[in-house]
C-alpha positions in Angstrom: -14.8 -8.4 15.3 -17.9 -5.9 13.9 -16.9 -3.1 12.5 -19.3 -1.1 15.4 -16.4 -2.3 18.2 -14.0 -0.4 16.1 -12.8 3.0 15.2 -10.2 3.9 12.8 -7.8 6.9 14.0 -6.1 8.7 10.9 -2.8 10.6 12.2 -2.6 14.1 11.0 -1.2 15.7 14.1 2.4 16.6 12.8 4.0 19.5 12.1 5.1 18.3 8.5 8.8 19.3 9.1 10.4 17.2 5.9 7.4 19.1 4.1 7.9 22.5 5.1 5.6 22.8 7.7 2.7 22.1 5.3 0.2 20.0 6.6 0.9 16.7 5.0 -2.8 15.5 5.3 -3.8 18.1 2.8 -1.2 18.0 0.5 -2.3 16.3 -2.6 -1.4 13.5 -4.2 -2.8 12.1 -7.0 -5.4 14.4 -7.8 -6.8 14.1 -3.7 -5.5 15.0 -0.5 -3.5 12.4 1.4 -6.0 12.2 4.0 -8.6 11.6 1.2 -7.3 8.3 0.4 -6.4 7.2 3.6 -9.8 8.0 4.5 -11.2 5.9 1.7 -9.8 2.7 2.5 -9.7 2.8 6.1 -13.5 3.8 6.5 -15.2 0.7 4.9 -13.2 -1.2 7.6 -13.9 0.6 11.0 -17.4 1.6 12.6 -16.3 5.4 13.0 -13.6 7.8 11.8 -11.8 9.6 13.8 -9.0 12.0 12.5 -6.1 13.5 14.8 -5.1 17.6 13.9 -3.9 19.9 15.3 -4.9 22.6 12.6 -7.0 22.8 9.8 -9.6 21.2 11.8 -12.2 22.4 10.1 -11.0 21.2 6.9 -10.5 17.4 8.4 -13.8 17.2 9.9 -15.0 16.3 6.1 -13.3 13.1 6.7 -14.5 12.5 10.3 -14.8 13.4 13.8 -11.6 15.8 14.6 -9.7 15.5 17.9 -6.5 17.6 19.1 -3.9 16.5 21.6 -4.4 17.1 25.0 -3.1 20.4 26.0 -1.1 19.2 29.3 0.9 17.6 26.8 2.4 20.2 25.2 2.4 21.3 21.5 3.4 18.7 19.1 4.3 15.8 21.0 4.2 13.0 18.1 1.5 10.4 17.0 1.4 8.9 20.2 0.0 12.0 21.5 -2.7 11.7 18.8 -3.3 7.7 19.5 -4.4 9.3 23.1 -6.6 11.8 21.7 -8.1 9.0 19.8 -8.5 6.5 22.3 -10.1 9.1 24.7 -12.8 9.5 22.0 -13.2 5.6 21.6 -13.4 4.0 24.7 -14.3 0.5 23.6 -13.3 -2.2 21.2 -10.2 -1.4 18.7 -8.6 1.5 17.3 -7.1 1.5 14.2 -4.3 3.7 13.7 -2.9 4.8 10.3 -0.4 8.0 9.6 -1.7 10.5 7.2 0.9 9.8 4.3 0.5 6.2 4.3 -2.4 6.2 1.1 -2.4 2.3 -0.2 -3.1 1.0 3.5 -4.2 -2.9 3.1 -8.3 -3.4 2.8 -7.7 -6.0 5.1 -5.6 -4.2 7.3 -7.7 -3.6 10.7 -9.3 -7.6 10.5 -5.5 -8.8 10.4 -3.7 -6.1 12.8 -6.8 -7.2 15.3 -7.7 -10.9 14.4 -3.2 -11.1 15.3 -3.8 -9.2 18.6 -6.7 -11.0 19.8 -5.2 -13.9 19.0 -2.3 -13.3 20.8 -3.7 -11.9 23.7 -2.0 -8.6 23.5 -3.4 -4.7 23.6 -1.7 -3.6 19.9 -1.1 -5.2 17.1 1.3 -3.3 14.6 1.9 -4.4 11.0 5.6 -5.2 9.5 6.5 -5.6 6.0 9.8 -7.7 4.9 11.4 -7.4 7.9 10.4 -3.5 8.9 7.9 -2.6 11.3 5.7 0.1 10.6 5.1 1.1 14.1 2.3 4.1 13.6 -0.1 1.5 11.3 -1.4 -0.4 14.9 -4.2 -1.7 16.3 -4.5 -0.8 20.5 -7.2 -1.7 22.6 -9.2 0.9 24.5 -7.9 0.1 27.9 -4.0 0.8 26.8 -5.2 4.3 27.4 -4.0 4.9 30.8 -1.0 3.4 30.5 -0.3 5.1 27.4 -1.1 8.8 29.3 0.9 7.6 32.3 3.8 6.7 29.4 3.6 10.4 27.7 3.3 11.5 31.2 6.7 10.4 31.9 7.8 12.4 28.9 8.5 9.3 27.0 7.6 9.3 22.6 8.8 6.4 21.5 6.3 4.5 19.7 8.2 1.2 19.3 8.8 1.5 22.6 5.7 2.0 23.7 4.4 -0.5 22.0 6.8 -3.0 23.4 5.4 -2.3 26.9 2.3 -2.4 26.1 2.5 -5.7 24.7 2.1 -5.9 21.1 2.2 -8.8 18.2 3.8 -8.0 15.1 1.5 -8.8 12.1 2.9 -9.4 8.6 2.0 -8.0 5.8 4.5 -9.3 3.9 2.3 -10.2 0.7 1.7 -6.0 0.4 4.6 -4.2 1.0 3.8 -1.3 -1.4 0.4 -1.1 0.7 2.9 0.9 3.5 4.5 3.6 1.2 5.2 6.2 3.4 5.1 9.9 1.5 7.7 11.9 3.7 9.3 14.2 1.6 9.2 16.0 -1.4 11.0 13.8 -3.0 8.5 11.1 -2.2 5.7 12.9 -3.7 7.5 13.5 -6.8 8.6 9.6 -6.8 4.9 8.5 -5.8 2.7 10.6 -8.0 3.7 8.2 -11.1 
């Protein structure tokens, strides 16, 4: 599919509770903030950036076009609050949708999570590694937005879930695993920054 049918959505919506309360977008990491490299390797793949925040919008905007949850909502209702923020922005094609601490996201990542999808016949594609889905890294078609607001709606979060309803094809990327380290913690800075 051309890059102009697809958007990618970085996720930097979250309250960073295992970070305390920072704003794990703009913590750095390597030398960069997180949503610096994210942005770097998801942007040469998409048509248009979009990033999800809920503060610091200002500050995110550097990276692409900045979109908050919906207000009927509620205040911090998870990513799949910010993969409806997204879609409403992008109403056709794919969106790609990667967390904010996820920095060594595949190069090839949105051609596979689609290419699977399309292939399949389903509305999200969502990438695994060795056995473990990594259920915020997905590929949704524009029209799963309805059913995604009627989902939230209902006061569900559950991505996996979700997804599930949806319809979704899990993709492997078994032949990158380290391409999904997810920096959660601390801890996982510290462990990552070598």
């Amino acid at each position: 599919m051309a890059r102009g049918h697809v958007a990618g959505l970085i996720l930097a919506g979250g309250q960073g509770q295992r970070v305390n309360a920072a704003d794990k977008g703009l913590l750095a990491w390597r030398g960069e903030p997180l949503v610096s490299h994210v942005a770097r390797r998801l942007a040469p793949q998409v048509g248009r950036l979009i990033v999800s925040a809920n503060r610091n919008q200002d500050t995110y905007a550097h990276y692409g076009e900045v979109v908050g949850d919906d207000a009927a909502l509620g205040a911090w209702q998870g990513p799949l609050a910010g993969v409806a923020a997204g879609l409403a922005a992008w109403r056709e094609g794919w969106l790609v949708c990667v967390p904010c601490d996820t920095p060594l996201i595949p190069d090839t990542l949105a051609a596979r999570l689609i290419g699977a999808a399309a292939r399949a016949g389903c509305r999200v594609g969502v990438a695994s590694s060795l056995g473990r889905r990594h259920a915020v890294c997905m590929a949704v078609r524009a029209e799963a937005l309805d059913g995604l607001r009627a989902y939230l709606a209902g006061g569900d979060r559950k991505v996996a879930l979700w997804q599930e309803q949806a319809g979704c094809v899990e993709v492997p990327f078994d032949d990158q695993p380290a391409a999904f380290l997810n920096l959660n913690t601390a801890e996982d800075f510290a462990f990552a920054q070598s």
